[in-house]
KOLLUM-94158 format. One record per atom (N, C-alpha, C): x, y, z. Coordinates in steps of 0.05 Angstrom, whole numbers, plus 5000, padded with zeros to 4 digits. Atoms other than C-alpha are relative to their C-alpha. Layout:
XYZ/...
end
This chain:
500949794981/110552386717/501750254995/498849795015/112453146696/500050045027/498449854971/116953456759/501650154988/496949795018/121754056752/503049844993/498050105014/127853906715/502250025017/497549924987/132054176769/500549865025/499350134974/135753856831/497250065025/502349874979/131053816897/502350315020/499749864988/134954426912/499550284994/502149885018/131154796864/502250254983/498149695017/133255536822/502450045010/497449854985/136955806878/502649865002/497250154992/141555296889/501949964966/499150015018/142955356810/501650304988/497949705006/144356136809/502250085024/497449914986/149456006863/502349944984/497749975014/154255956812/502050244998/499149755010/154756656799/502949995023/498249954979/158856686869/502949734993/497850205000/162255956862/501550074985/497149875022/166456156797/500550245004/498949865000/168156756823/501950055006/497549994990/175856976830/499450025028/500850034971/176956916909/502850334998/498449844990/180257646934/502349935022/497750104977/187257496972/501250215003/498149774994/191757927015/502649854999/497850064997/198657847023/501049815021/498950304974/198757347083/499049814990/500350285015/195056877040/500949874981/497950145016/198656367007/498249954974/501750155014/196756086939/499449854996/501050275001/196155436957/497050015011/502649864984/190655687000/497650014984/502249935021/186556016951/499449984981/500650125013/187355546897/498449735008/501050165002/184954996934/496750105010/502549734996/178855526964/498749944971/500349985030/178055626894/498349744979/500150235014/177354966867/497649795014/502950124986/172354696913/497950175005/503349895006/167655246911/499050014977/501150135029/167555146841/497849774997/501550314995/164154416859/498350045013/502050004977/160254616912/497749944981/502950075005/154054726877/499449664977/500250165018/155154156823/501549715007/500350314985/158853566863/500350085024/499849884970/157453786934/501449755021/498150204986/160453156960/502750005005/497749895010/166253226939/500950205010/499449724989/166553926955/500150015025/500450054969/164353807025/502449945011/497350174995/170253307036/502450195000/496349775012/175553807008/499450265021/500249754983/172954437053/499849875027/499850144968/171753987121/502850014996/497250094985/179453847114/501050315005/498749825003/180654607100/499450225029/501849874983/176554737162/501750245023/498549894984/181854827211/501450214997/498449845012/186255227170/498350304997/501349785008/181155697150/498250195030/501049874973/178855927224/502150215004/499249834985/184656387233/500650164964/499349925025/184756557153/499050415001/500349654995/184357387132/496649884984/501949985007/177157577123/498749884973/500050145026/175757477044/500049664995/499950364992/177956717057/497449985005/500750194973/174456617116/496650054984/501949954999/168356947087/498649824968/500650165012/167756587019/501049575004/499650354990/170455877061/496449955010/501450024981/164655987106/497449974969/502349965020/159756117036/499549754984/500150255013/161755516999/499649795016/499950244971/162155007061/496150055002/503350064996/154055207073/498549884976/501550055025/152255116997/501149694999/499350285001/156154416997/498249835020/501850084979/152854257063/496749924985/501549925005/147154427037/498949774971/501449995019/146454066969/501249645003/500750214988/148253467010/498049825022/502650064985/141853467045/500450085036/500350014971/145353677116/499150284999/501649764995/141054307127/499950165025/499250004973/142254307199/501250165005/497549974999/149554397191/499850274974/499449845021/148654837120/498250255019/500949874985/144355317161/501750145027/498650004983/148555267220/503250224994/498049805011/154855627172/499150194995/501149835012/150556077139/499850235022/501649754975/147956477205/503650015015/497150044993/156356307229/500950304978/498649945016/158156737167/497750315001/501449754993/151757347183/501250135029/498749944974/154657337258/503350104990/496949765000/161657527227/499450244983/500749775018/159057997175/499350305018/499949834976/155758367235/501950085025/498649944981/161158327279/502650094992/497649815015/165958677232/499150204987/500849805018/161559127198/501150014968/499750125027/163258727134/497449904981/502050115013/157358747087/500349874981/500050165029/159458347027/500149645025/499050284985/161157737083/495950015012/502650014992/153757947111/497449934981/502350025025/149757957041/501049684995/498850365018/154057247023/497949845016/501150194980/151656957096/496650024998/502749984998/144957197086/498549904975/500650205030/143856817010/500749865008/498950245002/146756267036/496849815022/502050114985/141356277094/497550004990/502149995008/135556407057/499749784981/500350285022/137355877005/500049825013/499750154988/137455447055/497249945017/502549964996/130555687084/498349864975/501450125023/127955477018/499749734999/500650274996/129754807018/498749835026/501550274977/126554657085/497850124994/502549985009/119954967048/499250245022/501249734984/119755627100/500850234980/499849905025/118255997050/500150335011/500149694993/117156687084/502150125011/498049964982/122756707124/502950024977/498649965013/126556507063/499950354978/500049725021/124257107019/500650275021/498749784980/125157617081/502950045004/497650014997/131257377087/502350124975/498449815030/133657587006/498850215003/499349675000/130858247010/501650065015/497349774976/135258437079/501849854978/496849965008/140958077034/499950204963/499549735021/139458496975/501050295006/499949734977/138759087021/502850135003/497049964986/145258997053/502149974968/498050025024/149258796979/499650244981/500249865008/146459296946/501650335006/497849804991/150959756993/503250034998/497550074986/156959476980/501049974958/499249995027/161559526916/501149724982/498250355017/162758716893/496849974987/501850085011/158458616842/498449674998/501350324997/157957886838/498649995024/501249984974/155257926910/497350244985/502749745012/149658546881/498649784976/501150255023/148358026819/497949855016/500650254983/146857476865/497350005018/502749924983/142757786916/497650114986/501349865019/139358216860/497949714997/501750325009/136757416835/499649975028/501650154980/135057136898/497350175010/502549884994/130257756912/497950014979/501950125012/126757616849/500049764999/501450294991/126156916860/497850025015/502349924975/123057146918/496950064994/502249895008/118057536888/498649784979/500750215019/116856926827/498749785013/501650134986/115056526884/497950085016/502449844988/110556976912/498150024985/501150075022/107156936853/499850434982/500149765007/108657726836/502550034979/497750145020/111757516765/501450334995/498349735006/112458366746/501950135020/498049934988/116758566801/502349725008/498050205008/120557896793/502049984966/498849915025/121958106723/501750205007/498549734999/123958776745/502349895011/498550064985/128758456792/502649854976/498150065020/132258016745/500850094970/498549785016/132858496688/503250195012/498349904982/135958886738/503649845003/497550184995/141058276751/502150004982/499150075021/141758216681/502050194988/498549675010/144758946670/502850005014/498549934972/148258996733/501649774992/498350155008/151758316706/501450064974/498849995021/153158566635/503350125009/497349784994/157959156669/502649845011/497550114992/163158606690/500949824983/500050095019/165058346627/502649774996/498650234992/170958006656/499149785016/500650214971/167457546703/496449914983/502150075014/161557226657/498849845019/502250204970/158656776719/498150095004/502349894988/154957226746/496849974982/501049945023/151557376676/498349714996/501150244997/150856696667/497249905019/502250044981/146356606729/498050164996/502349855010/142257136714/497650004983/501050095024/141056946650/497949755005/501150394986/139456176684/497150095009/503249954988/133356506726/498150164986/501049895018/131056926672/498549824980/501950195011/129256376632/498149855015/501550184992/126156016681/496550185012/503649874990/120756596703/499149994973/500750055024/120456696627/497349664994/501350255001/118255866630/497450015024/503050094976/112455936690/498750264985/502349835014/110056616658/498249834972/500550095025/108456156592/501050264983/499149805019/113056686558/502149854980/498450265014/115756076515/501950144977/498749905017/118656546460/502750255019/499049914986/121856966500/502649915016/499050194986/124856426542/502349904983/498550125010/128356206488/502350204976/499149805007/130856796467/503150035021/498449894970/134756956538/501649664994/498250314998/137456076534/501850044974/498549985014/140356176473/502550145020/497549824997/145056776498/501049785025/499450144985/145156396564/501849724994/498250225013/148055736526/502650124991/497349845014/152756236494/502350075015/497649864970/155756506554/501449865014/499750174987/155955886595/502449894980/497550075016/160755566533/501650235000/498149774991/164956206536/501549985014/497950044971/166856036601/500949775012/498450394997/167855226587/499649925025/500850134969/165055136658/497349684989/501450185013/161454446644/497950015025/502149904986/156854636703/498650174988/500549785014/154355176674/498949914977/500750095020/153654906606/497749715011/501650224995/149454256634/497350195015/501149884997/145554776667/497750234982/502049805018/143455266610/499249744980/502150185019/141954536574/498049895010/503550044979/136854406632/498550134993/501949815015/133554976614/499750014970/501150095036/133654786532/498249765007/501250174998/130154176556/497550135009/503049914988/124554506596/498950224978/501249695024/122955026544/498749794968/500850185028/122854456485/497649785013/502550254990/119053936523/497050125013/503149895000/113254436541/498950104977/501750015031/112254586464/500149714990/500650265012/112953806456/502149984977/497850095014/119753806417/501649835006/497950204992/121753146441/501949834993/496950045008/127153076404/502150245003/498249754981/131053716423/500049995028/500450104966/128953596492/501949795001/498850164995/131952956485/503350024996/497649745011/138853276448/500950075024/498749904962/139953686513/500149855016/500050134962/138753266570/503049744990/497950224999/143752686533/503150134992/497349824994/149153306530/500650045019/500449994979/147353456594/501049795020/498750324982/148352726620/503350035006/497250085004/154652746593/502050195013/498449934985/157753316623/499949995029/500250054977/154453196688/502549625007/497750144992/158352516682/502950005002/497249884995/165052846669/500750125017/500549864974/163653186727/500549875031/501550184974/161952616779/497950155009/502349844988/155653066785/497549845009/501550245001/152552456809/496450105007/503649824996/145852846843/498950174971/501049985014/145153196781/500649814977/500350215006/145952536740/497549924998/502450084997/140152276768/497350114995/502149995010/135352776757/500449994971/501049945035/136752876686/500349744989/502050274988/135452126690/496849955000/503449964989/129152286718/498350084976/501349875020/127352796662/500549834972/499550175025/130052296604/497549735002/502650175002/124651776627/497350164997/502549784995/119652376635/499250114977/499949855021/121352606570/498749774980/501550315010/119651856536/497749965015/502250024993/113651836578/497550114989/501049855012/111052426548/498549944964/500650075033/112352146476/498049745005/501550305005/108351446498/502649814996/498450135009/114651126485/500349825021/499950084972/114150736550/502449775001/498050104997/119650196537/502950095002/497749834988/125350726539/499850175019/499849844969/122351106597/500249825017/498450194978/122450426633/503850005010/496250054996/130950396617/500550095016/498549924991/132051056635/498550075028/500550014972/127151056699/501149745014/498350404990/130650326720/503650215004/497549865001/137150766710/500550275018/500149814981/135151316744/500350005036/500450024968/132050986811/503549935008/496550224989/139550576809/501750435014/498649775003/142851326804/499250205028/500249834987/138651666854/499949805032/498650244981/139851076907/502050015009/498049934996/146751156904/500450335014/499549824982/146351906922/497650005022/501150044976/141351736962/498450285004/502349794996/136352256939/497249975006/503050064984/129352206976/498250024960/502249945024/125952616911/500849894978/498750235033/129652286853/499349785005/500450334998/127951576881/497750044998/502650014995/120451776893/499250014970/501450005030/119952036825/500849854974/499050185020/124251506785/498049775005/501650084995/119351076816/497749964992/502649875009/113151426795/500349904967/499449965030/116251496730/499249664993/499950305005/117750636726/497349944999/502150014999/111550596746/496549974978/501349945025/107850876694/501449984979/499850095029/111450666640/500149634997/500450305003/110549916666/497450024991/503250005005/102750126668/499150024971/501149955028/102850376598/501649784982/499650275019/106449646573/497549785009/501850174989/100549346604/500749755025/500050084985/104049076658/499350035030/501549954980/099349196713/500849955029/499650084976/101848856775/502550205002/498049904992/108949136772/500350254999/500349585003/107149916747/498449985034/502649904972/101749856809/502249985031/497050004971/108349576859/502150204992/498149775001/112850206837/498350194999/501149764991/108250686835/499650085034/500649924967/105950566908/502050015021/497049934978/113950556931/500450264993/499949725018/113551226893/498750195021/502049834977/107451496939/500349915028/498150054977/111251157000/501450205009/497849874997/116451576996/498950265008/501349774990/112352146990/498850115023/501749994989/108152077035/501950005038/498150034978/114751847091/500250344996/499149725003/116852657067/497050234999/502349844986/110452897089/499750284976/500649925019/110353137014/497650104991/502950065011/102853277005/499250054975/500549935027/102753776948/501349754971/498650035026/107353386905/498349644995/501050284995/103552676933/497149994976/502349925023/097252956901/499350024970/499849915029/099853126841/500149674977/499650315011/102352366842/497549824995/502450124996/095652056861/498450034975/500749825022/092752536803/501149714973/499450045024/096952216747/500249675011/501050285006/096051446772/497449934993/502149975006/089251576780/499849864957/501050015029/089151636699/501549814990/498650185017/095151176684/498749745003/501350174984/090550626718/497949984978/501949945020/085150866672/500249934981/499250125024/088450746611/500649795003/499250345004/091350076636/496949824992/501750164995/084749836644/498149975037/500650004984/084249846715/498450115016/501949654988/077650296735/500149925028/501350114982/076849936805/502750155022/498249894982/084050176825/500450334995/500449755008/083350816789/498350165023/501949964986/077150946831/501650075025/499050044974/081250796896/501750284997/498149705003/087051346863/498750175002/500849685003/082251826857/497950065025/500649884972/078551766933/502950055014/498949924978/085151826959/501050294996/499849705007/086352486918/498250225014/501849864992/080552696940/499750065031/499150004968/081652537017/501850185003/498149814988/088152857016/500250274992/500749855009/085853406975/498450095028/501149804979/081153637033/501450085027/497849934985/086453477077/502150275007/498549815011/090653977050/498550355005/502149735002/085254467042/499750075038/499749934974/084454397120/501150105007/497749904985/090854467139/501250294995/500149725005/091155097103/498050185010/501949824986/085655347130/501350065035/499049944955/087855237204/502250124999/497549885002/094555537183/499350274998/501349665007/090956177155/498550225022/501549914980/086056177212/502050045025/498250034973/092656137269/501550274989/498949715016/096156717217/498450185017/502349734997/089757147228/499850165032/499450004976/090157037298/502550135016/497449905001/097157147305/500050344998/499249705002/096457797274/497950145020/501850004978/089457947315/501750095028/499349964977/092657847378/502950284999/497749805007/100058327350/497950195007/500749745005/094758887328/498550065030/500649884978/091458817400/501250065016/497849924983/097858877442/500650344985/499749715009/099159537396/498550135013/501949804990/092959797409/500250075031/500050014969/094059747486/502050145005/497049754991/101460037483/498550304990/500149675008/098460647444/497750135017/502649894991/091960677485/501950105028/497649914973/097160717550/501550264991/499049765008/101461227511/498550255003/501549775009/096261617492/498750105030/500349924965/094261627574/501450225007/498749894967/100861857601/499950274979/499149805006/100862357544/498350215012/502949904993/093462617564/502150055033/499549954976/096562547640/501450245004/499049784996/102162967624/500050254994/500149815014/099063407585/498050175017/501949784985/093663597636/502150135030/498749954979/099463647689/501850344990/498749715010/102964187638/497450225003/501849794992/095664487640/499150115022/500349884966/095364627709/502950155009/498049724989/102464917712/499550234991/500249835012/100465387655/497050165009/502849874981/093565557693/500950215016/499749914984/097165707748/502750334993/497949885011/102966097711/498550294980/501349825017/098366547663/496749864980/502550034995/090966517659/498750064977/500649965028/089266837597/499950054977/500550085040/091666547530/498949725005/501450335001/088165857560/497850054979/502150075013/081666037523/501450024972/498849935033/086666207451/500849624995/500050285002/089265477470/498649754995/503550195006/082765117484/499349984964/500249965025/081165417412/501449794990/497950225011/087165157383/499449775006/500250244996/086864477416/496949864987/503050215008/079364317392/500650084975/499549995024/081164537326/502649844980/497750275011/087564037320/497849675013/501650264999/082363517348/498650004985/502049995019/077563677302/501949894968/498350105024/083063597241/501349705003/499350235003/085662957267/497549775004/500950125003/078962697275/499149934978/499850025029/077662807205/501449784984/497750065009/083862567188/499749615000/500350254995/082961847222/497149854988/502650095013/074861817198/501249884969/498950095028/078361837122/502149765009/498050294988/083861277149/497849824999/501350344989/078760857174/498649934978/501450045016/074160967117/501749794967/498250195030/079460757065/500949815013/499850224999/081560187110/498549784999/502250155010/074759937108/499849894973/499450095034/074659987034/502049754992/498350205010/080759607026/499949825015/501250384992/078458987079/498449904964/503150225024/071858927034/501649934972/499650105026/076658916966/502249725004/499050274987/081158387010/498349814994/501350255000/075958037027/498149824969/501150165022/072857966956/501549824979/497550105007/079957766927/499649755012/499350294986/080957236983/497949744991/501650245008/074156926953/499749934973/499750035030/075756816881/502649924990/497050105019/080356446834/501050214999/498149675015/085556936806/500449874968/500349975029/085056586737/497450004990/502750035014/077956436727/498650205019/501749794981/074757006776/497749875002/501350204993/070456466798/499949975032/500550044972/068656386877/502449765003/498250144988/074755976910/498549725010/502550224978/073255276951/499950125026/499949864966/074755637018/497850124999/502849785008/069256186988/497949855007/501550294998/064755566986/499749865024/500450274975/065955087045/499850305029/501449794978/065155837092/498050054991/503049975000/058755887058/498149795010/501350204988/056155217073/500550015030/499850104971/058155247138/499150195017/502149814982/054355837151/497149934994/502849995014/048255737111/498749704989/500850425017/048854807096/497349995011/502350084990/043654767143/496850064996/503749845005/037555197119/500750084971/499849915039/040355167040/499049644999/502250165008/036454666996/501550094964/499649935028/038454596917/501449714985/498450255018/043654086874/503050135003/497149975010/050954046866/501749834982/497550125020/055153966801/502249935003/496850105004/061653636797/500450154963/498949995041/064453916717/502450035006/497950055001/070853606704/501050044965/498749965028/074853786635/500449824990/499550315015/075253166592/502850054979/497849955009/082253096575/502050174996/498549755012/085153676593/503449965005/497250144992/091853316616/501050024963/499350005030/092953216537/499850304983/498749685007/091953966522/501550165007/498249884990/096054166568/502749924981/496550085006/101853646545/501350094975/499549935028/100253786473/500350324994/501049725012/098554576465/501050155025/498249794977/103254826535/496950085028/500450024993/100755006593/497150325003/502149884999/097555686580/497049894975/502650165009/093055356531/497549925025/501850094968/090154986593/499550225012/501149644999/088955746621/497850094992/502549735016/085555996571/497749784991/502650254993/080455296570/498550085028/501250014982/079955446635/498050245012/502649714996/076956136631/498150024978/502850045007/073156046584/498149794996/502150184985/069555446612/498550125024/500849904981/068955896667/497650254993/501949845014/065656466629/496849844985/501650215009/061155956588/497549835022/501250054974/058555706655/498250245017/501449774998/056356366670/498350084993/501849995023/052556356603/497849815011/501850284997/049755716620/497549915020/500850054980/047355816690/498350245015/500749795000/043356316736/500850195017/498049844978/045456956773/500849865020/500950064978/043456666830/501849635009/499250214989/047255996823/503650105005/498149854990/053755996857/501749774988/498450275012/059755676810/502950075010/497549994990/066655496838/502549824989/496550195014/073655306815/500949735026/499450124986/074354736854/502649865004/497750055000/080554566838/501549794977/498850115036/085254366769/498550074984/501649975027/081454306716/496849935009/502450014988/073954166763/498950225013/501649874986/068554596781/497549965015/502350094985/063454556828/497450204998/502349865006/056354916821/497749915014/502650024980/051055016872/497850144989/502149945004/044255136852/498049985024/501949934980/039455376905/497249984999/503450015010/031955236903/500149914975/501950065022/031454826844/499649744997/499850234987/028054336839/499849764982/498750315009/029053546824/499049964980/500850075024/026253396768/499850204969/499049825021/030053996723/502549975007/496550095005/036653706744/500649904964/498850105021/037253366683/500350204976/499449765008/036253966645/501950215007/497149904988/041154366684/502649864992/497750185009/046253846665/499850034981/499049965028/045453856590/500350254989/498849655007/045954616590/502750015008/496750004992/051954546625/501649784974/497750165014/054854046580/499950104960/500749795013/051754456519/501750255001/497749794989/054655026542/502150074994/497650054999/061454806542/501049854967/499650155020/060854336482/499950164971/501549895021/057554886433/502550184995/497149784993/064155346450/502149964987/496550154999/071455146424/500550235013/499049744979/076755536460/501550074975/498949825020/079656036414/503150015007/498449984988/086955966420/502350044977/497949925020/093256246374/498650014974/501149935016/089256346318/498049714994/501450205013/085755666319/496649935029/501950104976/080155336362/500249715014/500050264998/080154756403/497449885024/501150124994/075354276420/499249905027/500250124979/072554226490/498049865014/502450144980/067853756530/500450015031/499749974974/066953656603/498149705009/501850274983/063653006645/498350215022/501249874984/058453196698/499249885022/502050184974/056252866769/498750185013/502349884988/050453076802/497949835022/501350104979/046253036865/498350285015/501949814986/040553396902/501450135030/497949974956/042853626979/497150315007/499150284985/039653547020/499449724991/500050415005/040052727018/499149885025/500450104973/038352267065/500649654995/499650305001/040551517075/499849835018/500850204971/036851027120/499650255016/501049754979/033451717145/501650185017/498249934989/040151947164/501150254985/498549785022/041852627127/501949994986/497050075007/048452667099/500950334989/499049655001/052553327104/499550034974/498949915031/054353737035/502849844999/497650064994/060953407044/499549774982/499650305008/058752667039/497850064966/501849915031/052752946973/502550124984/498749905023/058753296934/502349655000/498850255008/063052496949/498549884981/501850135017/056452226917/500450084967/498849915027/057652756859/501949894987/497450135010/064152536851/499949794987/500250365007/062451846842/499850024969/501850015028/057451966791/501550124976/498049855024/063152446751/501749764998/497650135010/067851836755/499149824977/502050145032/062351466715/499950104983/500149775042/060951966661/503149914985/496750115007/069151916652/500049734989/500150295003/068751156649/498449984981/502750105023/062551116601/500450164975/499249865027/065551566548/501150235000/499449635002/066252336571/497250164996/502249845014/061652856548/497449925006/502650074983/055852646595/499950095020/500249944970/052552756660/498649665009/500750104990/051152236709/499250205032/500549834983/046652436766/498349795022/501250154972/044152146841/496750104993/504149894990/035752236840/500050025033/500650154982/035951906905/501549765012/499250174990/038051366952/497949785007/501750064991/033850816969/499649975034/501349954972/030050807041/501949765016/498550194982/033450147064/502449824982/495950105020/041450047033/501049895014/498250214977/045049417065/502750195000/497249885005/051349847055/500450295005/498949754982/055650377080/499850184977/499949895031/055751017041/502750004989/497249965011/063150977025/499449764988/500850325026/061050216994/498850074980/501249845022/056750596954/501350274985/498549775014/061851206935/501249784983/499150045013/066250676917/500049844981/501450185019/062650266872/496450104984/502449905002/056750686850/497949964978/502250135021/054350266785/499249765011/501550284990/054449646826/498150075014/501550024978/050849976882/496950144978/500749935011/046050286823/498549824985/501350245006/044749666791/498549775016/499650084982/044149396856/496250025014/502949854988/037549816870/499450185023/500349844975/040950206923/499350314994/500149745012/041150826876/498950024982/500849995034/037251166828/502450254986/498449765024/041651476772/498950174983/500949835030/040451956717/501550054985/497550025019/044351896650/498650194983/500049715004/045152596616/501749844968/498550055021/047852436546/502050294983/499149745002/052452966521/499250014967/501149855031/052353346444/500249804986/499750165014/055452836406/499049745003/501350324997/051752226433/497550124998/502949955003/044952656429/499650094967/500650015031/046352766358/499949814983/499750345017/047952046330/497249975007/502550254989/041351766369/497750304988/503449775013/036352456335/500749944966/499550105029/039752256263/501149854988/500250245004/040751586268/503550044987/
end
């Protein structure tokens, strides 16, 4: 199972280095026992936080009446140790301790520290907004203040910010920025270092793979420079993720068992474990499944002991699937599902999904279609799940803001009263005071009403404009400019009831293997132009949607039943007649297809769009199972089915053979050319 390479405390908690190795400023009341042992445990913080923890709790007392500088890098390291020991509570609890003194001395380098400490800390409990608000004010505020390593630091956490926002060019800007602003301190290479560290990693999500490896080099360079074996195990995390997404899994492998090694000279036992994690992940990848068993068996042991939630779930996962792929079926199927336990206890969903996703197929390959089937309704369950809960989150946002913009409007509609009140009260003194420049006034006044009504007509007119280009955004992929599922399930839910037509399932046949093999923008650029191709294929008038990964969904309106099957081999035509054009070569794509009329009816009982696109489903899990490069399609149900329709989703050749269903089998290019030329 492919997971980031990095601790569950993600980037940020890896470019807090820049600060940990930095010299600690002392005055003359501080001793040097003081601020070597200061010193020496914020060094650890981010890399054995246990450890570190232990050594700053004893220094606790001492450091309450310490001179500022201390108190303010005690207070910085103590939340990041906290912190990368899972107490969040407590690492939170210093962080906003160490903003409350920053403000109450008018100390901004102690205010920008406390305020990266809290935002990184926002991160890890997944409040994501709060965390990125929180690095701009500490950019804001560091950016005022003359300690560079502190300007470095904050500089990175506000493009992080933005990288996770998904606004990769002003996340570039940001860490260039870092990168400069770190060269100028040529004594203090930390900072540089970190810089460097998050630089490669937007580099790695842009798919700027050359690039990436441009910036790790220097980054490896620097990090040995400064013989910090943190540091160095760090810029070899990042040689691993850069080699193992072009599939060099033997350099991949190189790094991570250098990596091991200084993390064990370390006692870096949390990062131990994942690169653990990534050493079975990395043999998974190759098929090698009897050495991803070792080092997932080695891993779960590793991430047990620190007693990491996400390292156990995914050493797990990992065991899992590399028992499945020795053909040991019973025991891959009992570690995987302590795998999606775990997850599922950490109210994980996105990452559960992802899990469900890749048993689904490891199931597939064992042999197992019956539990496969089961992996992939529960993907599909918690997949809408998900989709809900985001919706009701979006819809309580909207609201939220709704109700803000109507309290405004009420303060300014009141304002705008007392001003009118006092303004007719000044016009009655000036009535009474001098009588005839009122009509020069009047003038004037309808001629500043007249300019600001103008004024506001153009406002409103261009805020109109920009809803409607909102709203056409909010209904479309952003890679395939394709209608969204939200776009979709608010259309049905205005219009399910008096619409009439078919709906496709098209799933990518094997695109998990182009991804692993040919990187991730490969998969991208499949995916748009399956999306374009589909366009070709289909009519204005039908409405096609990214439904989500590598599946699209496609509503056809008014057409009718007995040109389904034609609709399906255009679509699989379509797609088949195409390669995707990619680095100067082409590659080969097909797609599976399920299909069903809607409306349906079972035992005279309708059945939403909801339960007709499960039916789809089905019928796509068959095409899959029967070879690929086909359509399977519902005609119909029969009038009287002993069985539920979920008995029939989840078994839909028995219930087919059965006589509860009629099917329709769609043969794709390569099976309609063997059987026309024998």
């Amino acid at each position: 199972m492919a997971f980031p390479v990095l601790s569950p405390f993600g980037l940020r908690a890896c470019c807090a280095v820049a600060l940990l190795l930095c010299p600690l400023t002392t005055t003359g009341e501080q001793t040097q026992t003081q601020a070597q042992r200061l010193r020496e445990a914020g060094a650890i913080a981010r890399f054995v936080p246990d450890e570190a923890s232990r050594r700053l709790r004893a220094m606790e007392f001492d450091m309450a009446a310490a001179p500022a500088p201390l108190r303010t890098d005690f207070l910085y390291f103590y939340s990041t140790a906290e912190r990368g020991i899972g107490d969040l509570t407590h690492a939170l609890a210093l962080a906003d301790q160490l903003v409350a003194y920053g403000r109450r001395n008018n100390d901004n380098v102690a205010l920008a520290k406390g305020l990266i400490a809290r935002a990184n800390t926002l991160y890890v409990r997944e409040d994501l907004a709060a965390s990125h608000a929180t690095s701009f004010e500490a950019e804001r505020v560091a950016l005022s203040t003359d300690d560079m390593p502190t300007k470095v630091l904050a500089t990175i956490a506000a493009g992080l910010s933005f990288q996770e926002e998904g606004n990769y060019p002003a996340a570039l800007s940001k860490l260039h920025a870092a990168v400069d602003m770190a060269r100028r301190t040529p004594v203090d290479t930390a900072p540089l270092a970190s810089a460097l560290h998050a630089l490669v990693r937007l580099y790695l999500n842009m798919g700027e793979l050359d690039k990436g490896w441009e910036v790790q080099q220097e980054s490896l360079a620097v990090a040995r420079k400064m013989a910090s074996p943190g540091a160095i195990a760090t810029a070899l995390g990042d040689e691993y993720a850069l080699a193992v997404e072009q599939n060099a899994f033997e350099r991949a492998r190189h790094a991570l068992f250098e990596e091991l090694g200084l993390e064990r000279s370390m006692g870096a036992r949390q990062m131990g474990a994942t690169t653990l994690v990534n050493l079975s992940d990395c043999y998974l990848k190759e098929g090698r499944f009897h050495e991803a068993q070792v080092y997932a068996a080695q891993a779960l042991e590793a991430a047990i002991d620190v007693r990491s939630n996400n390292d156990i779930a995914t050493a797990r996962v990992n065991l899992g699937q590399a028992l499945l792929g020795q053909g040991r079926l019973l025991d891959g199927k009992q570690q995987f599902e302590a795998g999606l336990a775990t997850y599922e206890k950490q109210g994980d969903k996105p990452e559960l999904l992802a899990v469900l996703r890749e048993y689904g197929r490891a199931l597939e390959h064992a042999g197992d279609y019956r539990g496969a089937v089961d992996a992939y309704n529960r993907e599909r369950r918690l997949s809408a799940e998900i989709f809900a809960e985001q919706r009701r989150k979006a819809l309580m946002e909207l609201q939220q803001q709704y109700d803000a913009e109507t309290r405004q409007r009420r303060i300014e509609a009141l304002r705008q009263e007392n001003r009118a009140a006092k303004a007719e009260l000044d016009n009655r003194r000036l009535q009474q005071r001098i009588w005839w420049p009122l009509a020069g006034i009047g003038t004037l006044a309808a001629l500043i009403v007249g300019l600001l009504y103008r004024k506001v007509r153009r406002a409103n007119t261009a805020l109109e404009e920009k809803n409607r280009q909102l709203k056409r955004q909010s209904a479309l992929d952003p890679l395939t400019q394709l209608y969204n599922r939200r776009h979709f399930q608010e259309f049905m839910a205005r219009e399910g009831c008096g619409t009439a037509g078919a709906l496709f399932l098209v799933d990518v046949d094997r695109f998990k293997g182009i991804n692993d093999t040919l990187g991730h923008a490969a998969g991208d650029a499949v995916l748009k132009t399956i999306a374009h191709n589909l366009r070709l294929a289909l009519g204005e008038t039908d409405m096609i949607v990214r439904w989500g990964g590598e599946e699209f969904l496609v509503f056809l309106p008014a057409v009718a039943r007995a040109a389904l099957d034609d609709v399906a081999l255009r679509i699989l035509h379509g797609i088949s007649a195409h390669p995707v054009e990619y680095r100067n070569g082409c590659v080969p794509v097909t797609v599976s297809v399920g299909f069903a009329p809607f409306p349906l009816s079972l035992g005279g009982t309708p059945l939403t769009w909801e339960q007709v696109v499960g039916l789809a489903d089905s019928a796509l899990y068959l095409a899959k199972s029967h070879g690929r490069d086909r359509a399977y399609g519902v005609r119909g149900l029969s009038g009287t089915v002993p069985a539920s329709l979920d008995t029939i989703e989840r078994n839909l050749e028995q219930a087919w053979r059965a006589g509860w269903v009629d099917l329709s089998v769609v043969p794709g290019a390569v099976e309609e050319a063997v059987r026309l030329h024998g």
